[in-house]
N, C-alpha and C positions, 0 to 999 in steps of 0.2 A: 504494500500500500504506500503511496505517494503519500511525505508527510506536506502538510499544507503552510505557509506561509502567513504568516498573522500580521498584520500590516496596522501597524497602530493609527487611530484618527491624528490628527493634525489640523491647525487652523492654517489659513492664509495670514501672513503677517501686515496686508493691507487692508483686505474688507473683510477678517475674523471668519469669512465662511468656510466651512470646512472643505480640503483639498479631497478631490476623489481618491479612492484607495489607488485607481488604475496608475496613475499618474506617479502616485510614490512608489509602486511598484517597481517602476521603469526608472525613475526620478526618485528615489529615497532622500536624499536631501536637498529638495525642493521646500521651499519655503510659504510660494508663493503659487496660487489658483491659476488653472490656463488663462480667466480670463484678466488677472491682473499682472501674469506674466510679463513682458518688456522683452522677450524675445521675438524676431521677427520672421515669419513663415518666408522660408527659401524654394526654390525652384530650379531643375537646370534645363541646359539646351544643348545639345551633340555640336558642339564648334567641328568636328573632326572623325570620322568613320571607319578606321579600317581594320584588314582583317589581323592585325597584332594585338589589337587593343583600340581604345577611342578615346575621345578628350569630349571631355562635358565644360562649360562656365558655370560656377556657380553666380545666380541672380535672384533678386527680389522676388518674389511668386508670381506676382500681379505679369511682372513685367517678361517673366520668364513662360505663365501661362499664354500670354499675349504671342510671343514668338514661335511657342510650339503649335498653336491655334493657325498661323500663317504657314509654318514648314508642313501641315498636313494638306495644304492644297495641294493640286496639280501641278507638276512638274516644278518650277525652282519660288514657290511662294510667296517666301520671305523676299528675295529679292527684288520680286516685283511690288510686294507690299512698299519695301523702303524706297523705288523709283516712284510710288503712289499709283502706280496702275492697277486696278483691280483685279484681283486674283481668278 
């Protein structure tokens, strides 16, 4: 039998509400609630494809969601997004 893990409550040390168990789970010394966290949600994009290995940039979500939204069109997306020609 799997012995199980006991994950004690904990407050957020900004708005007192209590931090999900999940979160300390993964995050045991976390202090701080997803939503008063100050971490910022990342994203990335394939700058580079081949068959040894690849190269990704890491970028802001937003900005990073935005570009892989363009590289799923038809043939070279992104770069007709960035000439402004509609995909």
């Amino acid at each position: 039998m799997k012995q199980t893990e006991i994950i004690m409550p904990k407050s957020c040390v900004s708005c007192k509400k209590l931090i999900h168990p999940l979160r300390l789970k993964i995050l045991p010394h976390a202090n701080t609630c997803v939503k008063c966290s100050t971490a910022k949600p990342v994203g990335c994009v394939p700058i580079n494809s081949h068959k040894t290995g690849n190269t990704i940039q890491i970028l802001p979500h937003d900005i990073a969601a935005s570009m892989n939204k363009n590289c799923a069109r038809s043939g070279y997306g992104i770069t007709r997004s960035l000439r402004g020609k509609n995909g």
